[in-house]
Structures are given as C-alpha cells and as structure tokens.
N, C-alpha and C positions, 0 to 999 in steps of 0.2 A: 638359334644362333647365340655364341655368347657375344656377351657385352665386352668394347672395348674399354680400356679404362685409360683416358689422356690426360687425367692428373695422376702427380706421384702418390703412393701411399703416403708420406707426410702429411699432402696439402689436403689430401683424402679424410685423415683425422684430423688435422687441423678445422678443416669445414665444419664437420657436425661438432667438434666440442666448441667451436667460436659459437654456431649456431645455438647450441642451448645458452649461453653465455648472454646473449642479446637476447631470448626469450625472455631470458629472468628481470634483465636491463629492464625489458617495455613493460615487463608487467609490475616492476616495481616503481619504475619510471611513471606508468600510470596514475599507483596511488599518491606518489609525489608530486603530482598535478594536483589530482583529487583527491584530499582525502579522506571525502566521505563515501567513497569505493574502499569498504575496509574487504584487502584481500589477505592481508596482515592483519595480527588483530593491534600491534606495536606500530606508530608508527617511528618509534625510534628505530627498534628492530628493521623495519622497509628504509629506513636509511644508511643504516650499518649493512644490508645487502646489497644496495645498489651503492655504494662506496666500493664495497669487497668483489665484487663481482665488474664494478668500473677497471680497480687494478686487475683484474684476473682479464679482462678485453684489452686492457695496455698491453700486457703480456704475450695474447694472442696477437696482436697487432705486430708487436717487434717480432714475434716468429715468424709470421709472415712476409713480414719489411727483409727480415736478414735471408731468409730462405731466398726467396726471390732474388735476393742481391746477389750474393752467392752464386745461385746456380744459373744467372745470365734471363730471369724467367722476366723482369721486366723488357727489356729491350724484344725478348723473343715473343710474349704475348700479350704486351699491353700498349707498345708502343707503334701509334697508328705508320703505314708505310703508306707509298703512294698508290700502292693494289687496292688499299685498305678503302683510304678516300673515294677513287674512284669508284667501289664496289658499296659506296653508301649507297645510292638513289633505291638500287636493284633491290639491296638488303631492305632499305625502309619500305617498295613496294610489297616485298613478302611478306612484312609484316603489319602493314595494312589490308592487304586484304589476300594477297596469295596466298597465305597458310590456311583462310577458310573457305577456299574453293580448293586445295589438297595439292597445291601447286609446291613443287621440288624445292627447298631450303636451295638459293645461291651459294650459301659457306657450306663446304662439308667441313667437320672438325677433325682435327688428326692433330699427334702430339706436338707437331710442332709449330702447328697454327691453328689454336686452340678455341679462338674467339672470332665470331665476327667480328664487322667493324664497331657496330651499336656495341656491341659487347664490348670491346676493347675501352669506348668514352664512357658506359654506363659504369663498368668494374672501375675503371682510372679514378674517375670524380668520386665513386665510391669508398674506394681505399688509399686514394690519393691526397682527397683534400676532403670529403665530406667525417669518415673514421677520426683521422687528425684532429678535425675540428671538434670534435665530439670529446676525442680523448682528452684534449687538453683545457678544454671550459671543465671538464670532470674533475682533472688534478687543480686546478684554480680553485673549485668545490669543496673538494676534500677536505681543504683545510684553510676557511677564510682567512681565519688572522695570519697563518703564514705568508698568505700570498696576499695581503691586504693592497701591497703599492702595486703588485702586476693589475689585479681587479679592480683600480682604481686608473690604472694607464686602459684599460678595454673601456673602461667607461662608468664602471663601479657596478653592482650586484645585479640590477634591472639588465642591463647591456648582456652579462654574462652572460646572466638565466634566458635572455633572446638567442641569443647566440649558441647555447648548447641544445634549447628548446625546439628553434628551425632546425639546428642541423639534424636532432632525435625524429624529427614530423621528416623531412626526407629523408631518412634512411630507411625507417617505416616503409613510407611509400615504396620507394625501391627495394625492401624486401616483400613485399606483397605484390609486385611485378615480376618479380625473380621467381616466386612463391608460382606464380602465375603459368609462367615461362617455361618453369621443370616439367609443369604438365603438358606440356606440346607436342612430347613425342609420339611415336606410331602406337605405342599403347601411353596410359596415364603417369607410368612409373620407369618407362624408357630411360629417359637422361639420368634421372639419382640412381637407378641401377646399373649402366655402363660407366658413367663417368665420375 
C-alpha cells in the first residue's frame, strides 16, 4: 500500500534540511558547553558554525512562520478546537499504555487534521515559543556588543546563556521524543515514509 503524504512538498523539504540544521546546532552546541569534547579541532571554527548555521535556523524558521501563515496551516493544524480538548484523556491513554498492548491510535491523520491533540501542544510550544526562544538568545549572541543594552535589560550574559541553554535542553528533549514517536508505526519507518 502506498504511503499517504499529509504534508506539502514544501514542509516535506523544509523538515529534513531544518532537521540537519539542528544536528549540526547540538553538536556544536555541545562542544560550546564542553570544550574539552574537541569534535572540532577550532574552537573558534565551532563558534563561527553554530553562529552560521544559528542564522541559517532563523531562516528556516521564517519559512516555516510565513508558509503556515499564508497557507491558513496555523489555525488548520495547530490550533487546539474543542474536539481537540476533549479527545485529550483518550489520546494520553493510548499513549500510555494503549499503543503497547496494539490498541487502535484515537486520531487518524488526514490532511486536514494533521495532528492530534498532544501533537498540536507539543509542535505549538515547540515552534511557537520554545524555537523563538532559542532563535532570539542566538541573535543577542551573535553579536554581544551590538546588542550590549538588550543583554543587559534579560539580565546580562549569565541570564542569556540560561535562557538559550534551557530552552536548547528542551528541544533536545523534544526531539528525541519525536525521534521516538516516528518509530511507532506498523513497521519502524511507516510515518517518515508516508508523511
């Protein structure tokens, strides 16, 4: 049976070059925590990549921000309805523990209701206000002295680095949930194959 696909070709390439985009982030992100992880052997170099590669997620970011604007894709599949709500309890029991006794997913996905409800609050916070968060401690980053008085109204350099630091630790998380998640279906490679 072929795979349906309920994202457009756009958001389809969009996904996997954001997704390499944020590999490169974590792992250079890493040695900028540590860096006596040389995965780099510069670490000037691992900061000139995750700078360039920061703006290069900015950019994926606003594609995604305007696409979705544009084409009505927020209001159509991120913003919770009252089906949505109600269909939480059901959804959190199958994903507690109905999926590992082989019990029938509650949401079926179709194009034009894409997400369940978990989905809809998980993707929101994720692209809504945890991304945002992320992108803009980065641009504060990029260039201290430019932005010397905003880094000094968040709280000055320690505040920042917490604030882009948590929001980098949950999105991680949340992509290694996601990571998790793709593997669920009827075989291992189901979802990243249809949709």
């Amino acid at each position: 049976m072929k795979g349906t696909y309920i994202h457009p070709l756009p958001i389809r390439i969009w996904h996997w070059i954001n997704a390499f985009i944020v590999i490169v982030l974590i792992i250079t992100g890493i040695q900028l925590r540590m860096p006596y992880i040389s995965i780099f052997e510069s670490y000037r170099t691992v900061i000139l990549i995750h700078k360039y590669f920061g703006y290069a997620m900015t950019a994926s970011f606003l594609f995604w921000f305007f696409y979705y604007l544009i084409t009505s894709g927020f209001k159509k599949h991120y913003l919770l309805k009252i089906n949505d709500i109600k269909a939480i309890p059901d959804q959190a029991k199958y994903y507690m523990y109905g999926i590992f006794k082989g019990k029938e997913n509650p949401h079926t996905p179709s194009e034009d209701n894409k997400f369940n409800p978990l989905q809809k609050i998980a993707y929101a916070t994720i692209m809504l206000i945890i991304s945002p968060v992320i992108i803009f401690t980065g641009i504060l980053f990029s260039d201290i002295l430019y932005f010397f008085i905003w880094i000094n109204a968040i709280g000055g350099l320690r505040v920042l680095d917490a604030i882009h630091v948590i929001s980098a630790y949950i999105f991680v998380f949340y992509l290694i949930v996601h990571l998790y998640m793709s593997t669920l279906g009827k075989k291992i490679y189901s979802h990243t194959k249809s949709r």
